[in-house]
HTML snippet that shows the backbone in 3Dmol.js (N, CA, C, O; Angstrom):
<script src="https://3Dmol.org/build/3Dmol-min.js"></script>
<div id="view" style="width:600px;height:400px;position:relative"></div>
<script>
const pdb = `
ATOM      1  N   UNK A   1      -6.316  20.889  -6.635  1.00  0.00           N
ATOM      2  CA  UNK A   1      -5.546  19.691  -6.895  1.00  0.00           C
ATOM      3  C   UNK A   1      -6.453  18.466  -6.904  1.00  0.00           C
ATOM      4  O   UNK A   1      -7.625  18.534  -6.535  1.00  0.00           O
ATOM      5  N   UNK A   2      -5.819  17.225  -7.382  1.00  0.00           N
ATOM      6  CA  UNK A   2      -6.686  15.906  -7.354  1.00  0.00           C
ATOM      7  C   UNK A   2      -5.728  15.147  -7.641  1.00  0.00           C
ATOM      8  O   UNK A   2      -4.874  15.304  -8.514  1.00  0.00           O
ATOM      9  N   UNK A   3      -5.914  13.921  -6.565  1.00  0.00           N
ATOM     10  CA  UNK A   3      -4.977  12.733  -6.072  1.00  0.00           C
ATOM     11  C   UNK A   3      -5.228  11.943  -7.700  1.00  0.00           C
ATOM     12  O   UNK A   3      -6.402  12.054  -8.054  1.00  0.00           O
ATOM     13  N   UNK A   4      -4.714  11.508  -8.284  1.00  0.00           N
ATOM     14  CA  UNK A   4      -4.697  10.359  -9.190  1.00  0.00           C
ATOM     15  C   UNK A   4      -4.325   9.211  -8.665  1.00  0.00           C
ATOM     16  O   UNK A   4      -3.121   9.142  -8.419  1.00  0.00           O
ATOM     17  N   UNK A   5      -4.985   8.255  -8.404  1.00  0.00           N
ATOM     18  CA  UNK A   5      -4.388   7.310  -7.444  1.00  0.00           C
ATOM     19  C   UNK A   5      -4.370   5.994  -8.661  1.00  0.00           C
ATOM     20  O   UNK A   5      -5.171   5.922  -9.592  1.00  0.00           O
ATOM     21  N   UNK A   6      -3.202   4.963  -8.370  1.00  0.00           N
ATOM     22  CA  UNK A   6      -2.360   4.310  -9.281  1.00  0.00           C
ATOM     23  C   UNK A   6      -2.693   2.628  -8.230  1.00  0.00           C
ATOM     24  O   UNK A   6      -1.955   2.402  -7.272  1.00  0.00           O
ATOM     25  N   UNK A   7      -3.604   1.831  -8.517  1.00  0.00           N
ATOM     26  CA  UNK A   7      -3.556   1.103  -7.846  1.00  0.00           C
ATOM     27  C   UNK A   7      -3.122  -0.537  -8.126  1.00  0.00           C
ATOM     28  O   UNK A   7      -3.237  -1.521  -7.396  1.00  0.00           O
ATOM     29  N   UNK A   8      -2.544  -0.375  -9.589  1.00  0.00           N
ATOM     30  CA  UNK A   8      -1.916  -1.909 -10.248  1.00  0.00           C
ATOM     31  C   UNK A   8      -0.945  -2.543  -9.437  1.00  0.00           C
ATOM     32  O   UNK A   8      -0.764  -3.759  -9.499  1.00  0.00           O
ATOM     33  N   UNK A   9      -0.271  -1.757  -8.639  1.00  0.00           N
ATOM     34  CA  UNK A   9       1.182  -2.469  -7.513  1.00  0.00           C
ATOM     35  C   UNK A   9       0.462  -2.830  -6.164  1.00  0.00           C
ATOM     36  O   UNK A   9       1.175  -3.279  -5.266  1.00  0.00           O
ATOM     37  N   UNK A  10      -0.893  -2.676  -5.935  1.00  0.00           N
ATOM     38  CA  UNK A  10      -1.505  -2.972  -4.735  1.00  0.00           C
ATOM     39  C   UNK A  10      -1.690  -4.207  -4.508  1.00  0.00           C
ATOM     40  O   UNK A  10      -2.435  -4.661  -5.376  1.00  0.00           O
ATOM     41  N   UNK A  11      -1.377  -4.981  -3.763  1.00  0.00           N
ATOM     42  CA  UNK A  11      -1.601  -6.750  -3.755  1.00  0.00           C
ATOM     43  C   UNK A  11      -2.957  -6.713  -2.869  1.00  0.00           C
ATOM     44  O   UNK A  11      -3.278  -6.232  -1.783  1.00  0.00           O
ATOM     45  N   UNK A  12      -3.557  -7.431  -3.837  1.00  0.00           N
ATOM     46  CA  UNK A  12      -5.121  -7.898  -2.798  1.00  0.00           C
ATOM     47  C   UNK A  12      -5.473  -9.207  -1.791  1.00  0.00           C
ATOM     48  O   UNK A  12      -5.990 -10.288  -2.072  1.00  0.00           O
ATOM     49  N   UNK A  13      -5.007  -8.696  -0.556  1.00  0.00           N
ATOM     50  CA  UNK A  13      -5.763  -9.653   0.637  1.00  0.00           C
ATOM     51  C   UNK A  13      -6.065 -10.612   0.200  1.00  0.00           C
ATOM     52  O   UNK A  13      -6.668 -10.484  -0.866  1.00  0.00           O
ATOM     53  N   UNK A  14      -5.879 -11.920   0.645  1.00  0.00           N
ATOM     54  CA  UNK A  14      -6.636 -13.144  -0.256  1.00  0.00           C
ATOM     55  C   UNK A  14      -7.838 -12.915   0.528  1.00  0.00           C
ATOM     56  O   UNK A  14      -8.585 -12.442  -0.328  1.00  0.00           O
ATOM     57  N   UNK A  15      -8.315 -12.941   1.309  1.00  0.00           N
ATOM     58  CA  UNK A  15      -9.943 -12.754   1.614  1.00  0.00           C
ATOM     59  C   UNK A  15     -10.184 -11.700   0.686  1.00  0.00           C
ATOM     60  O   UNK A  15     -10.126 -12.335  -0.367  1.00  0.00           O
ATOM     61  N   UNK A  16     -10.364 -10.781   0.434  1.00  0.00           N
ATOM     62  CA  UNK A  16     -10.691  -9.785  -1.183  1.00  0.00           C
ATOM     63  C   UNK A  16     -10.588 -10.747  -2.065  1.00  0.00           C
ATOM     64  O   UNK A  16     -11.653 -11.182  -2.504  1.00  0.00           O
ATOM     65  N   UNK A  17      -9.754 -11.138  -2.394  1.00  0.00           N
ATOM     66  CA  UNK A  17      -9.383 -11.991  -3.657  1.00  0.00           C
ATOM     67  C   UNK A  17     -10.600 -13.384  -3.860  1.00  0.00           C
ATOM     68  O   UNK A  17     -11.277 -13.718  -4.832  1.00  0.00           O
ATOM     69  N   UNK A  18     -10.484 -13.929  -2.520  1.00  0.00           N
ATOM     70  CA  UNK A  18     -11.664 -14.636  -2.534  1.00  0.00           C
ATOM     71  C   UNK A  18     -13.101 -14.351  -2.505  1.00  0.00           C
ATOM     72  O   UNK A  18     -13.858 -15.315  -2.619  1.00  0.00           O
ATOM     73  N   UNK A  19     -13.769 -12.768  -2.324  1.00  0.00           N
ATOM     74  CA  UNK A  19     -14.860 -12.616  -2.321  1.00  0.00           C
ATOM     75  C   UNK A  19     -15.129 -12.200  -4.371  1.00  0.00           C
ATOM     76  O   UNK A  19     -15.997 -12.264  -5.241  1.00  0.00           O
ATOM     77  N   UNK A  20     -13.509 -11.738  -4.148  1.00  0.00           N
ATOM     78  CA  UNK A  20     -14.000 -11.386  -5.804  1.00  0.00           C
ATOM     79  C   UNK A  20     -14.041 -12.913  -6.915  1.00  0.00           C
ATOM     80  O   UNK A  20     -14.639 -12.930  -7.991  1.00  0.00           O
ATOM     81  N   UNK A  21     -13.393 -13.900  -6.430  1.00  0.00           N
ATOM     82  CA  UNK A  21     -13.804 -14.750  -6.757  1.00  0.00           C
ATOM     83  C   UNK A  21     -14.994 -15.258  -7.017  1.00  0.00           C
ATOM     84  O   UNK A  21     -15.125 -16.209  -7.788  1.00  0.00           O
ATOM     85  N   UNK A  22     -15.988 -14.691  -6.412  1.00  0.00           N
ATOM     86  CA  UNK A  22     -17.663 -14.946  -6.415  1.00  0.00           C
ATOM     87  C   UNK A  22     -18.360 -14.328  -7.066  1.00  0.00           C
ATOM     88  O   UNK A  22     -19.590 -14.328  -7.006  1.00  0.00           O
ATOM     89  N   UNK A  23     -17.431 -13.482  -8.049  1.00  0.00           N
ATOM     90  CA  UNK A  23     -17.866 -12.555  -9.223  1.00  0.00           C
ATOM     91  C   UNK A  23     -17.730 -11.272  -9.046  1.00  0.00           C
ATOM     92  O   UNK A  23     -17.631 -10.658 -10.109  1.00  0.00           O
ATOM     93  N   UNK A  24     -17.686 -10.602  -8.052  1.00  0.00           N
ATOM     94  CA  UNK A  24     -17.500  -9.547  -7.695  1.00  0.00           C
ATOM     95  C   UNK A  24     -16.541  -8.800  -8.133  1.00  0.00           C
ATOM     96  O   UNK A  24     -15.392  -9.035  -7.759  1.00  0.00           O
ATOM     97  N   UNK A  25     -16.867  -7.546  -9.182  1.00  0.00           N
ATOM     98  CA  UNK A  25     -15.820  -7.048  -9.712  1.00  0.00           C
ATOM     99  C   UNK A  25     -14.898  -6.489  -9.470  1.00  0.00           C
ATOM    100  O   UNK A  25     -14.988  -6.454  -8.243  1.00  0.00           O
ATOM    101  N   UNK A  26     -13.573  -5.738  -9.833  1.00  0.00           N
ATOM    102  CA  UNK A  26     -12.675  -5.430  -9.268  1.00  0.00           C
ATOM    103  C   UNK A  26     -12.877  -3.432  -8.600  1.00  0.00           C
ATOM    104  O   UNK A  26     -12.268  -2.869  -7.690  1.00  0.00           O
ATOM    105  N   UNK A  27     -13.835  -2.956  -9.427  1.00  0.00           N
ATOM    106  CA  UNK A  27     -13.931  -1.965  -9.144  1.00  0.00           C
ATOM    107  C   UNK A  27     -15.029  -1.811  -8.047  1.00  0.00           C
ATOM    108  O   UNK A  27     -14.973  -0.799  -7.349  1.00  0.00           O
ATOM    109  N   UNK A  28     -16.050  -2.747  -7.823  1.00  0.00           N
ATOM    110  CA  UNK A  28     -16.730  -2.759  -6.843  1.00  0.00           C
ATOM    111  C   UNK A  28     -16.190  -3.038  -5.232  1.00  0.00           C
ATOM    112  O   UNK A  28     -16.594  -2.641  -4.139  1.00  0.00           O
ATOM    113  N   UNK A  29     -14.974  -4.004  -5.704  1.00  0.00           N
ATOM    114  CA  UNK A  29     -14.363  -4.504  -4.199  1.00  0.00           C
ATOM    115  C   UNK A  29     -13.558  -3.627  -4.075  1.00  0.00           C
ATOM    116  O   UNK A  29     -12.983  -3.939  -3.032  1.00  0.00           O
ATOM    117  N   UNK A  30     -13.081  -2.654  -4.461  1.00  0.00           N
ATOM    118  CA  UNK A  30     -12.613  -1.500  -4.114  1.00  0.00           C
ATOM    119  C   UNK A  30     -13.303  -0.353  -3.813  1.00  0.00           C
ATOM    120  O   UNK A  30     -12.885   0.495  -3.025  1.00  0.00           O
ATOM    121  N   UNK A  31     -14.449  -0.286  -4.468  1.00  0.00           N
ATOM    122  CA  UNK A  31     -15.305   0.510  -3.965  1.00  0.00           C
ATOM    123  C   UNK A  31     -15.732   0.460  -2.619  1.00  0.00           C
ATOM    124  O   UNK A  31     -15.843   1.439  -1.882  1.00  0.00           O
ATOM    125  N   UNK A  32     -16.022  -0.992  -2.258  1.00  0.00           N
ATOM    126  CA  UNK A  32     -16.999  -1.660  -1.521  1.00  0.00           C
ATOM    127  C   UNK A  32     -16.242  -1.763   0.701  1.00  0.00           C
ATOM    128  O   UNK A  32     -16.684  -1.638   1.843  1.00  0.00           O
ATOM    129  N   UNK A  33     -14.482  -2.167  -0.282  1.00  0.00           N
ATOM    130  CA  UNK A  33     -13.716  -2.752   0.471  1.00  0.00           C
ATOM    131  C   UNK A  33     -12.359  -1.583   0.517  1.00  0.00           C
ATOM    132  O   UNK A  33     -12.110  -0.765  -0.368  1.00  0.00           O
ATOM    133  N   UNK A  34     -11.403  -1.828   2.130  1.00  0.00           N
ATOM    134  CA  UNK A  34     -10.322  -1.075   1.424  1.00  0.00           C
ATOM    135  C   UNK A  34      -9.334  -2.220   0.543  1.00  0.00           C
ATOM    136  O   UNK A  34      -8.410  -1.839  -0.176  1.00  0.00           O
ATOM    137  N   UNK A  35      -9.684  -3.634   0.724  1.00  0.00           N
ATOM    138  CA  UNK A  35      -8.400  -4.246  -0.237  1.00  0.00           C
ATOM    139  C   UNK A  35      -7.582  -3.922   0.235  1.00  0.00           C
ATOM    140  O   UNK A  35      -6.667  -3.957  -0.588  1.00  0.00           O
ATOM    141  N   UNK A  36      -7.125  -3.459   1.457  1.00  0.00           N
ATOM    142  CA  UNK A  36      -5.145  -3.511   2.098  1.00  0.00           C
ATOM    143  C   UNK A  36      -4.907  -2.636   1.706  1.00  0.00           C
ATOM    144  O   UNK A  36      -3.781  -2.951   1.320  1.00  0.00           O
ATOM    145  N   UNK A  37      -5.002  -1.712   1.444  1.00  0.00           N
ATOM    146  CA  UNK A  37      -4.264  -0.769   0.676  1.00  0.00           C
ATOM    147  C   UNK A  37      -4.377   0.469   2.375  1.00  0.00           C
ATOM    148  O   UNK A  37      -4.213   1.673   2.177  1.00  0.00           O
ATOM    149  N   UNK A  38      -4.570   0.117   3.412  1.00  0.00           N
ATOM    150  CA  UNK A  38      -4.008   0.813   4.612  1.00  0.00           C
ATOM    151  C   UNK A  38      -4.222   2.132   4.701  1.00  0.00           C
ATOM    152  O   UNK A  38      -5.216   2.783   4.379  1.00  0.00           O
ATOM    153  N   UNK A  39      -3.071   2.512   5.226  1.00  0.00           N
ATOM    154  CA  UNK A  39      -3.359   4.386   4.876  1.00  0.00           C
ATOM    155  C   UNK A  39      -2.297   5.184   4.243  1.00  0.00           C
ATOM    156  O   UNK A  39      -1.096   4.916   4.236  1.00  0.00           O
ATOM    157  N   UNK A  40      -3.001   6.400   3.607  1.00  0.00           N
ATOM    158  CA  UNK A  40      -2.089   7.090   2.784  1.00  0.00           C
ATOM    159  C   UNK A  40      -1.381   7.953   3.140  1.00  0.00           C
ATOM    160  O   UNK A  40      -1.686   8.149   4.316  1.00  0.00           O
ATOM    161  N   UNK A  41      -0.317   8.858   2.758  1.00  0.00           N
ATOM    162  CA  UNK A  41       0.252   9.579   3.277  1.00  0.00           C
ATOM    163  C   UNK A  41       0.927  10.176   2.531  1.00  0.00           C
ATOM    164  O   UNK A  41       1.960   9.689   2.070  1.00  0.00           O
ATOM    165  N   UNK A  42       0.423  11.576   2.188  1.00  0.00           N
ATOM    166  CA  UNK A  42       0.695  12.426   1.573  1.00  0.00           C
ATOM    167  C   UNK A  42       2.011  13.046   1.485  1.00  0.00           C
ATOM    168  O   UNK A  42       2.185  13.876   2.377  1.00  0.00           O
ATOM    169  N   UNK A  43       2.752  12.934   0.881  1.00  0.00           N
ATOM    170  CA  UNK A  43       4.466  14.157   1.085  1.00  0.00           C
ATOM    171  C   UNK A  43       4.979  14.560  -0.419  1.00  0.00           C
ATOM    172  O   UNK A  43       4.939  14.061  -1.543  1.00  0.00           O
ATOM    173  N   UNK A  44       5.509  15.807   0.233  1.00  0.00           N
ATOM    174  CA  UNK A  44       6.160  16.356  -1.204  1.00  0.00           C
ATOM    175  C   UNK A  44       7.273  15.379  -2.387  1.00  0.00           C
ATOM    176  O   UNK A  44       7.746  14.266  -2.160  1.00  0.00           O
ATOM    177  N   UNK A  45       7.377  15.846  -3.083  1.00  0.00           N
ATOM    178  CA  UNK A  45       7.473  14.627  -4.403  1.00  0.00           C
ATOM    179  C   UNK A  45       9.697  14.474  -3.776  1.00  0.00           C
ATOM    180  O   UNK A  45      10.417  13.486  -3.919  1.00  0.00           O
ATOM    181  N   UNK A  46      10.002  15.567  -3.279  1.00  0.00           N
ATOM    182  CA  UNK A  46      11.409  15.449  -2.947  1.00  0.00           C
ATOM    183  C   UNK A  46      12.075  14.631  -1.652  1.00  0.00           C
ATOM    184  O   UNK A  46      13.212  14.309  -1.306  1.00  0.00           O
ATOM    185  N   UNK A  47      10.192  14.421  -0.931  1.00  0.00           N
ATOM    186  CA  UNK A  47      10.358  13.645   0.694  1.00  0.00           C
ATOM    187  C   UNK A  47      10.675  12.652   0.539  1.00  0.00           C
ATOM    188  O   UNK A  47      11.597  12.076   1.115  1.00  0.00           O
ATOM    189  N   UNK A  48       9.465  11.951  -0.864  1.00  0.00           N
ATOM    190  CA  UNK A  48       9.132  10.386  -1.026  1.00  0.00           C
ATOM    191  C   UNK A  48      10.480   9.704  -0.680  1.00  0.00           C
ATOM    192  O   UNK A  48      10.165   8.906   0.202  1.00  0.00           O
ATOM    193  N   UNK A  49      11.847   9.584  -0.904  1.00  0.00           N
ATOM    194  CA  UNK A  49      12.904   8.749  -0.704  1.00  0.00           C
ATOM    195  C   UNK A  49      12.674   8.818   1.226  1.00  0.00           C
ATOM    196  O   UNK A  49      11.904   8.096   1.860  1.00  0.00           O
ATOM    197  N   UNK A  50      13.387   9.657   1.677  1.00  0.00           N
ATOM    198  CA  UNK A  50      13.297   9.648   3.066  1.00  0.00           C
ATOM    199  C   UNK A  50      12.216   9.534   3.422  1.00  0.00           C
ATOM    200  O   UNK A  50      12.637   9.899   4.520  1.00  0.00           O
ATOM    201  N   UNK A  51      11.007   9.355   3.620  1.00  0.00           N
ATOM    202  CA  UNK A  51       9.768   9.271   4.213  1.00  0.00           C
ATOM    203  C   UNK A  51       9.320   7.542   3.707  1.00  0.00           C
ATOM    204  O   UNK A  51       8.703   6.751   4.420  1.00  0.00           O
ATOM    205  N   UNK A  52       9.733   7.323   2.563  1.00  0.00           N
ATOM    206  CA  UNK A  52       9.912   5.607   2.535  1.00  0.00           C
ATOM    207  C   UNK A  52      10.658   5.239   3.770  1.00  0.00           C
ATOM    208  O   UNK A  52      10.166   4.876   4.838  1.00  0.00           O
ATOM    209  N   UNK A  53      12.048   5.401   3.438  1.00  0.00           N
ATOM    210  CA  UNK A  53      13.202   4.790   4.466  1.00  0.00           C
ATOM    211  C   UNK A  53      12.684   5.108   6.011  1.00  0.00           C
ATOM    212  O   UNK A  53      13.077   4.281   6.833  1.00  0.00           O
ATOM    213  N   UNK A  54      12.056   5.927   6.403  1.00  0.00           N
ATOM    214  CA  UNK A  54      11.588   6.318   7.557  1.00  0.00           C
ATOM    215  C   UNK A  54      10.868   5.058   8.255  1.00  0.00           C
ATOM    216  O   UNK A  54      11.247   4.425   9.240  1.00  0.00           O
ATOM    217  N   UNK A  55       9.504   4.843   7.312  1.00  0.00           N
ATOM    218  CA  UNK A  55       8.530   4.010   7.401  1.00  0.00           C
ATOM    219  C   UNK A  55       8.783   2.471   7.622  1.00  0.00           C
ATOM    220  O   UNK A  55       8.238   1.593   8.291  1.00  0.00           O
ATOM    221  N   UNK A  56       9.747   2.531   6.844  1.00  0.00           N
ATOM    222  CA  UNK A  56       9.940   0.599   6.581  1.00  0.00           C
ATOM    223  C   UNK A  56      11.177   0.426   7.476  1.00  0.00           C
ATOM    224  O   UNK A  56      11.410  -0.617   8.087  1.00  0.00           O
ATOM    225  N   UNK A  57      12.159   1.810   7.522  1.00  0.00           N
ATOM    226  CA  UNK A  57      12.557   1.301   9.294  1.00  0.00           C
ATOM    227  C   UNK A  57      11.614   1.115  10.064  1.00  0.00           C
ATOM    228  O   UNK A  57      11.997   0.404  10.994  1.00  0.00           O
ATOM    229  N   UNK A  58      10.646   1.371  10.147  1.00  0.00           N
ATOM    230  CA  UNK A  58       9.803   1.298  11.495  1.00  0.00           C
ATOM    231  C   UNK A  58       9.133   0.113  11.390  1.00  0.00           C
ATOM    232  O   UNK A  58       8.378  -0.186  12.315  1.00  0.00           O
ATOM    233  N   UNK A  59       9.283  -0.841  10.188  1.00  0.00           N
ATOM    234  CA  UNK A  59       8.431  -2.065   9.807  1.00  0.00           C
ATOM    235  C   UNK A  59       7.383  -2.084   8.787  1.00  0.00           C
ATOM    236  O   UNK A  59       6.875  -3.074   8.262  1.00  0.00           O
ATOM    237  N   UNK A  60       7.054  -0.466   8.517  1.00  0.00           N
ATOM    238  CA  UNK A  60       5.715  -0.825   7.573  1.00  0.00           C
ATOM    239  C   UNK A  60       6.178  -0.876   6.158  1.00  0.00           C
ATOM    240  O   UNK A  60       7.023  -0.136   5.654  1.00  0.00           O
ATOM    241  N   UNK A  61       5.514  -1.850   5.572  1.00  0.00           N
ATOM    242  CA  UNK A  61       5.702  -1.592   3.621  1.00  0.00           C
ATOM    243  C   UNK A  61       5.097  -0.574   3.398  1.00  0.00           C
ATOM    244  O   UNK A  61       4.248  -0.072   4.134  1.00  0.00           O
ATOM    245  N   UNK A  62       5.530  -0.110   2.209  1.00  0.00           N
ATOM    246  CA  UNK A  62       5.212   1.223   1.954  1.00  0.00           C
ATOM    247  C   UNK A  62       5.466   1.042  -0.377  1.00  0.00           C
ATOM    248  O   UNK A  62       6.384   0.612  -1.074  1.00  0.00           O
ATOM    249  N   UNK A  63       4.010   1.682  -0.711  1.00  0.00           N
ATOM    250  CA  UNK A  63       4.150   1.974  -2.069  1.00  0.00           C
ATOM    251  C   UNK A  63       3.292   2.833  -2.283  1.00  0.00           C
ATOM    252  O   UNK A  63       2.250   3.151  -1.711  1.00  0.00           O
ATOM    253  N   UNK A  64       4.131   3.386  -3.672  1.00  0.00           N
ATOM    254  CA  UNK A  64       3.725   4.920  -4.299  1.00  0.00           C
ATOM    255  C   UNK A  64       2.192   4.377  -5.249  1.00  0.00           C
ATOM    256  O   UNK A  64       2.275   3.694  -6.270  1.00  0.00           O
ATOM    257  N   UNK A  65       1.317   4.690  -4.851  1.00  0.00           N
ATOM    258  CA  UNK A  65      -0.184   4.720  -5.240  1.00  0.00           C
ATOM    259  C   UNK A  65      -0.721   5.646  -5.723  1.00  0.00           C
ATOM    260  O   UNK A  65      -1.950   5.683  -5.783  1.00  0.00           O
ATOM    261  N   UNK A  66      -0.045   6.510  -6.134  1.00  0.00           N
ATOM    262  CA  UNK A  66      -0.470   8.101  -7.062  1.00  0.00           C
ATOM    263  C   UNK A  66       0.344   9.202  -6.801  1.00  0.00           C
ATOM    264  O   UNK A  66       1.502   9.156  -6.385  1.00  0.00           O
ATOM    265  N   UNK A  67      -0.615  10.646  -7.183  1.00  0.00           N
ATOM    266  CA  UNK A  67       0.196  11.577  -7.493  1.00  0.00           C
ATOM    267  C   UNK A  67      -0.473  12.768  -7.334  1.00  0.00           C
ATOM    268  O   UNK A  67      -1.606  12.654  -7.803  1.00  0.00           O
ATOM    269  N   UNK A  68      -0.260  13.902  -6.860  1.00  0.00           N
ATOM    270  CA  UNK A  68      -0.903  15.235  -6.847  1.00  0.00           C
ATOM    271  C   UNK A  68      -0.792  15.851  -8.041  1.00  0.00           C
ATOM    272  O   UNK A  68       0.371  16.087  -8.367  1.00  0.00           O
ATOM    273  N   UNK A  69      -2.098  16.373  -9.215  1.00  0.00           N
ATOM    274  CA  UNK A  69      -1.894  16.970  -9.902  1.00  0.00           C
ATOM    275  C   UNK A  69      -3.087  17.661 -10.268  1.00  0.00           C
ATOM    276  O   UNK A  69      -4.165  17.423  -9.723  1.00  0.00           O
ATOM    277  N   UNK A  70      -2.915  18.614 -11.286  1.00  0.00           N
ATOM    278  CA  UNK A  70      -3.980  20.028 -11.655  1.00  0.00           C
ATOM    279  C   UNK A  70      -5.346  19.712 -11.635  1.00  0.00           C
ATOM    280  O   UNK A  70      -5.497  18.963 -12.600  1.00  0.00           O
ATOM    281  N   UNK A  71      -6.326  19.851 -11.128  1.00  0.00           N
ATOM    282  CA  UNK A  71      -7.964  19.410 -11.378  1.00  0.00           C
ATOM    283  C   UNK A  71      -8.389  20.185 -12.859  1.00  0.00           C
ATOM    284  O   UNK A  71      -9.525  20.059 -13.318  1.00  0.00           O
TER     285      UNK A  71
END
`;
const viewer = $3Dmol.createViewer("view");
viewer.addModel(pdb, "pdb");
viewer.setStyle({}, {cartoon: {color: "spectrum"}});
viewer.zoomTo();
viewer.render();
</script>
């Protein structure tokens, strides 16, 4: 398998935002940096509803950043 990860809905930290301001490209400050993007958490494609609602009861935001599929 291999994660395809989807990162256009990710909002960037204004400190990120401001280093990339200094030219620093977008694929490097992701390379470089995590950019907020926190931690991931893997679940089957039928969990994702309940395993959202789980999470953001508990306070955390939570978005879909990719996908498990065939290598």
């Amino acid at each position: 398998l291999a994660f395809e990860l989807d990162l256009r809905d990710v909002p960037m930290p204004a400190i990120a935002r401001a280093i990339a301001a200094q030219g620093v490209g977008v694929h490097e400050m992701r390379r470089t940096f995590n950019c907020g993007i926190g931690m991931l958490v893997l679940v089957a494609q039928d969990a994702v509803s309940e395993v959202r609602s789980a999470l953001e009861a508990a306070g955390e935001a939570t978005l879909v950043v990719g996908q498990l599929g065939a290598r």
